[in-house]
C-alpha positions, 0 to 999 in steps of 0.5 A: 792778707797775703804773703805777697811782699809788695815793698820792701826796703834793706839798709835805707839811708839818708845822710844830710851831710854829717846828719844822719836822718836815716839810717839802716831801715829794713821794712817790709810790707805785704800785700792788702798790709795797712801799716802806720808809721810812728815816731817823734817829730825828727825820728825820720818818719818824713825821710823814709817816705821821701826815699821810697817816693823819689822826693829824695835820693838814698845815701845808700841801701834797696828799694824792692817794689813789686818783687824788683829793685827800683831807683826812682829819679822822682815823684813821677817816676814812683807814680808811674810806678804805682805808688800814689802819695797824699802829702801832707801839702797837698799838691792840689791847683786851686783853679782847676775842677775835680777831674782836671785835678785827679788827671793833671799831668796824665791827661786822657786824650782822644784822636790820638792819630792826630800827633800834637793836634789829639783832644782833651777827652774830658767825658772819659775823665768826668767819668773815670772820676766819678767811678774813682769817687765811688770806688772811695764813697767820697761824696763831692757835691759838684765834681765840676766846682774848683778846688779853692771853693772846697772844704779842707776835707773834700781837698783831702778827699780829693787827693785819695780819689786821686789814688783809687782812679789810677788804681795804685798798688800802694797808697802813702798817707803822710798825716791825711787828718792833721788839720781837719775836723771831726767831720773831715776826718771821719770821712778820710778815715772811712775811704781808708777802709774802703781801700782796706776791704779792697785789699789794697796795701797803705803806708799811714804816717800818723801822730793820731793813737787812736787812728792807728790802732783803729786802722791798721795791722801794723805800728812801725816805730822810728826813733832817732832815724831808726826803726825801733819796734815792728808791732803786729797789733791785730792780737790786741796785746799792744797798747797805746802805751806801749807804742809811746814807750818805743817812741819816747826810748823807754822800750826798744823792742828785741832785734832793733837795739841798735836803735837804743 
């Protein structure tokens, strides 16, 4: 893993009003890291991502994403940028097939030289696809086929794909597996490795214990709009257990009593 830091976030804030959903978030995220982010429902989990990805905008504090500070006007600004993010609603049209999904809003053109009057390459799309399918090993029978006639787990699927074809350099998961089956979620899981081997660094929000602790390097815990604990749990001496304590209050780990 590199020490490379490729996100990173000092004093991030988000007031609603008088609600302070979040408050004082200081994160950081290294290169090829897979990180999930943990907390009750309300603990600012959602909020957090929603800073980062431009949804909303911070009250307050930096956003540093590739070594620069940046201030993302919206989600297309972050995609831009580099931070593709699977929501939980996926942002799917139900009409359109595979490729038509994985380009809609930065379609790939041919006879540019023309100004308004370029055509849609659709054979450069089909085929960037395809190589985005197989870079992520998820198998779609007919890339051809309308997303409505697909399962929840190829939708799913679909919408990682959608990260690896553009080649992100950060992938935000807000609960990928939620409303999927055993199946499904065997297979959003694989690609989550698949991206693991490639090096390529994931935000994972995620309620699933075991999912986290079979995934990911490291447990950022939120409570009450802070962050509570920062678990490495490569070395195998943080439980499942002790990642409910933080979340509950029955722990706050040494450097976040703020959040107590």
């Amino acid at each position: 893993m590199s020490d490379n830091i490729i996100l990173e976030t000092r004093d991030l804030t988000k007031h609603y009003g008088g609600v302070h959903a979040l408050e004082g978030a200081n994160f950081k995220l290294r290169d090829g890291e897979h990180i999930a982010i943990m907390g009750d429902n309300g603990a600012g989990k959602s909020t957090f991502v929603r800073q980062i990805t431009g949804v909303e905008q911070r009250t307050r504090g930096d956003i540093i994403f590739g070594g620069k500070p940046v201030q993302f006007s919206g989600p297309l600004d972050a995609r831009e940028a580099g931070i593709e993010t699977v929501f939980q609603t996926l942002a799917l049209a139900d009409d359109l097939d595979v490729p038509d999904n994985l380009f809609l809003g930065r379609e790939i053109t041919k006879w540019n030289f023309l100004g308004p009057f370029r055509r849609l390459d659709y054979r450069a799309m089909r085929e960037a696809t395809l190589a985005g399918l197989e870079r992520t090993a998820v198998k779609i029978p007919n890339i051809r086929n309308s997303i409505r006639n697909m399962s929840g787990g190829q939708r799913q699927c679909v919408a990682i794909a959608r990260t690896a074809t553009f080649h992100s350099k950060l992938t935000i998961m807000d609960e990928p597996t939620a409303a999927l089956g055993v199946q499904e979620t065997a297979q959003v899981e694989n690609i989550i490795r698949t991206l693991k081997e490639a090096g390529e660094p994931l935000i994972l929000v995620s309620h699933n214990m075991r999912q986290v602790f079979e995934l990911v390097d490291r447990v950022v815990v939120f409570r009450r709009g802070r962050i509570c604990a920062d678990l490495d749990i490569t070395k195998g001496d943080i439980t499942g257990e002790d990642v409910v304590a933080y979340i509950t209050g029955a722990k706050t780990q040494e450097g976040y009593e703020d959040a107590a």
